[in-house]
N, C-alpha and C positions, 0 to 999 in steps of 0.2 A: 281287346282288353277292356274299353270301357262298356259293350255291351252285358258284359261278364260281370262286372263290379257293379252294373244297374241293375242288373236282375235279381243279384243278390240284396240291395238296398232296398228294392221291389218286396221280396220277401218278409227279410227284415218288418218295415214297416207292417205287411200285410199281418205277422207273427204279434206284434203291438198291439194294431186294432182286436186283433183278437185274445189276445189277454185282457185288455180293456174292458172289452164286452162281458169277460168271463167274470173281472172283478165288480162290474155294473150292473151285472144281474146278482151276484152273493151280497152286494149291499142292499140291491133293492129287496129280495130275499127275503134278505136278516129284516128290514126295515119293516115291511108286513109282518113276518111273526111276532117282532117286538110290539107293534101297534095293536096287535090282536091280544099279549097278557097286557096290555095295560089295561085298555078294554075291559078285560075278562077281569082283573084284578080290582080295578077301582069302581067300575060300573054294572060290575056282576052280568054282563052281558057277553054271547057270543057273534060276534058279525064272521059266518062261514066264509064269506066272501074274501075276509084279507087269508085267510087259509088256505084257498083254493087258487088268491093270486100268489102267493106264497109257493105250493105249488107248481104251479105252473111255472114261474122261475126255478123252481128245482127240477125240473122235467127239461128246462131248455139248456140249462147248464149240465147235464147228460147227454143230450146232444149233441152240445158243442163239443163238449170231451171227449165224445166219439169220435167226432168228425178231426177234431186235434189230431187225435190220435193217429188216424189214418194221413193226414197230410203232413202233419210234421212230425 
């Protein structure tokens, strides 16, 4: 019985971290592309770079949702 109720608490947690992660990268996300219209808005400048880390947090948060997907 308690190896049963650990592995489910096992989960659990594991299920946490990873919505954590998922909301840790949509702020960091969001963070980049808002950094990029400030930029673009007050200094008339493009820096491609917070776009493409931008990004790439959007590509790894597809991932993750796949992989959600399939394990939980």
């Amino acid at each position: 019985m308690l190896k049963k109720g650990l592995l489910k608490a096992v989960g659990v947690t594991i299920y946490l971290v990873y919505l954590l992660i998922m909301f840790a990268l949509f702020g960091t996300s969001a963070s980049y592309f808002a950094r990029f219209l400030y930029r673009y808005w007050v200094y008339k400048e493009m820096d491609q770079m917070l776009i493409f880390k931008a990004g790439g947090c959007a590509l790894l948060i597809m991932t993750l949702s796949a992989i959600g997907a399939l394990l939980f």
